[in-house]
SERO-4910 file (N, C-alpha, C, O; in steps of 0.05 Angstrom, whole numbers):
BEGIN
 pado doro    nc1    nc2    nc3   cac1   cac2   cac3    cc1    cc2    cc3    oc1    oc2    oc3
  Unk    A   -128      3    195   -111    -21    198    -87    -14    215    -81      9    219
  Unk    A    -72    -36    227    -47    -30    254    -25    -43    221    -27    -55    199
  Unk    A     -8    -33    236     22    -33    220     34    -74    220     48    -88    205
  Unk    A     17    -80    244     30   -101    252     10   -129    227     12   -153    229
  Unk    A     -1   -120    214    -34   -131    196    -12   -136    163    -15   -150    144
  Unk    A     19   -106    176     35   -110    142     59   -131    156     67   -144    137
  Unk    A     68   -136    171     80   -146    180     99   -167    163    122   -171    172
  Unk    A     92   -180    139     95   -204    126    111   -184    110    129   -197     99
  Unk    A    112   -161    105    126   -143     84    154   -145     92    171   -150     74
  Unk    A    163   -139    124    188   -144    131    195   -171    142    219   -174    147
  Unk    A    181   -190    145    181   -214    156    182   -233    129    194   -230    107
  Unk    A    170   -251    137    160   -275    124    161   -266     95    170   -283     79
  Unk    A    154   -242     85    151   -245     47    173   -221     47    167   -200     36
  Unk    A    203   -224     61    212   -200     59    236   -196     26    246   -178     13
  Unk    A    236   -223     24    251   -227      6    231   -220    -26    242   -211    -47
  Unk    A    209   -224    -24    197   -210    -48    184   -177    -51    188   -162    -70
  Unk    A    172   -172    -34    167   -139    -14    194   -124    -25    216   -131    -17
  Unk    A    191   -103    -42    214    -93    -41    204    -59    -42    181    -54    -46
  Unk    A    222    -41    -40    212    -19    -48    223     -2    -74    244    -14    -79
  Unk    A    222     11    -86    224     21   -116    220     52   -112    199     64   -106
  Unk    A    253     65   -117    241     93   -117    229    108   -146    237    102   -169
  Unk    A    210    125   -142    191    127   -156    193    163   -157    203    175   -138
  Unk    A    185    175   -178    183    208   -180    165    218   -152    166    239   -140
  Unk    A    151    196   -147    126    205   -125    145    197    -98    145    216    -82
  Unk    A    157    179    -90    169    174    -72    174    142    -77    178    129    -97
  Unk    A    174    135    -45    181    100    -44    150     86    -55    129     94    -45
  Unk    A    149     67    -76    128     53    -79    129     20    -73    149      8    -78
  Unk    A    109      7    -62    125    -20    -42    112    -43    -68     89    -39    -76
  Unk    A    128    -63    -78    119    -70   -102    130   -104    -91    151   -105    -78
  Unk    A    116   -126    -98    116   -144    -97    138   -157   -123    124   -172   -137
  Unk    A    157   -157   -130    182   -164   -144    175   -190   -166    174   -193   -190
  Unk    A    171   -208   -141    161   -236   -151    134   -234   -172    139   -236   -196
  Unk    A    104   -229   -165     89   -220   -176     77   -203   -196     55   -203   -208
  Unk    A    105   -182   -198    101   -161   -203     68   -139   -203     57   -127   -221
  Unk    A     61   -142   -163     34   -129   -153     52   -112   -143     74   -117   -134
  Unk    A     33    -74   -146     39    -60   -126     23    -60    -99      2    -72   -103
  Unk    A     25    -53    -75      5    -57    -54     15    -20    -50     36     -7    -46
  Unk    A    -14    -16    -52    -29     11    -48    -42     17    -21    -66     11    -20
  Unk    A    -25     32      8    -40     37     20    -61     68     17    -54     89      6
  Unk    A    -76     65     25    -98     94     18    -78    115     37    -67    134     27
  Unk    A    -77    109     63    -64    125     82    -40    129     85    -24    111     89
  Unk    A    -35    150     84     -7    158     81     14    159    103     38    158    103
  Unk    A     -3    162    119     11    169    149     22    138    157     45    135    164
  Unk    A      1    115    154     21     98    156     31     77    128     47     59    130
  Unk    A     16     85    101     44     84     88     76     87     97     94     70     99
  Unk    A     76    116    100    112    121    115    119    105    133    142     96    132
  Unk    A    101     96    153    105     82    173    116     55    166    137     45    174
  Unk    A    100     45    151    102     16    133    129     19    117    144     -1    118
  Unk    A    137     38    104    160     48     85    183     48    101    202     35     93
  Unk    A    184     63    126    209     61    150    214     39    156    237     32    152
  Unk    A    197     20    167    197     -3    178    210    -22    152    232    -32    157
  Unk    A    200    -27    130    212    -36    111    256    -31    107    274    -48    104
  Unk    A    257      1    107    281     11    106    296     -3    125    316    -17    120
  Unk    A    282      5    151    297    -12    172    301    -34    177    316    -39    195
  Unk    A    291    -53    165    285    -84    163    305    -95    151    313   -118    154
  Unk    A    314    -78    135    326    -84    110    324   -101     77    339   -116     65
  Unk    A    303    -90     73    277    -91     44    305    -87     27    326    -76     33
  Unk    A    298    -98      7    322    -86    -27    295    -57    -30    270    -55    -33
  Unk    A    321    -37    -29    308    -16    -45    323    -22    -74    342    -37    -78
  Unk    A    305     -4    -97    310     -7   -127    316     13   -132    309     27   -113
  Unk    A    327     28   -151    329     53   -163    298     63   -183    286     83   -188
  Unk    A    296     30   -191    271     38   -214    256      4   -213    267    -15   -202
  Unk    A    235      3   -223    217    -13   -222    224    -46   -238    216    -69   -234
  Unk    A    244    -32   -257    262    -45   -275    287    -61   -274    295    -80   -288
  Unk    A    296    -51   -256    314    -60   -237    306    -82   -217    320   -102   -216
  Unk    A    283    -80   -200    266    -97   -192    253   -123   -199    250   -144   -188
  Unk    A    248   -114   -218    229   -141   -233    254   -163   -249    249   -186   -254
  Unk    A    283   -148   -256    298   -160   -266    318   -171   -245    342   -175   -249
  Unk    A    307   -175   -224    326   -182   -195    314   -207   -186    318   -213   -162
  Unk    A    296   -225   -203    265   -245   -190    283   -272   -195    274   -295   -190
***
């Protein structure tokens, strides 16, 4: 998949798209829904994860924090 396929993460659905830091790292979690979106690939996971940072996504401290922000 191209980076530009997540696009709606910093765009259009940026206000629900959020990211959540996690013991494992950043996990990208749908707020509204409460869905995580799992990429397999990691390499552009990060990629997807920067682009979010830079976009300016709400990061969370915890998952909890998140879901209580809807």
């Amino acid at each position: 998949m191209n980076i530009d396929d997540y696009s709606y993460l910093w765009t259009t659905e940026k206000k629900n798209w959020v990211l959540v830091n996690t013991e494992y790292g950043y996990g990208i979690v749908n707020k509204q829904s409460q869905m995580a979106l799992v990429i397999s690939d990691e390499e552009l996971e990060n990629t997807i994860i920067e682009k979010m940072k830079s976009s300016g996504n709400c990061v969370y401290k915890d998952i909890i924090e998140a879901y209580a922000d809807v």
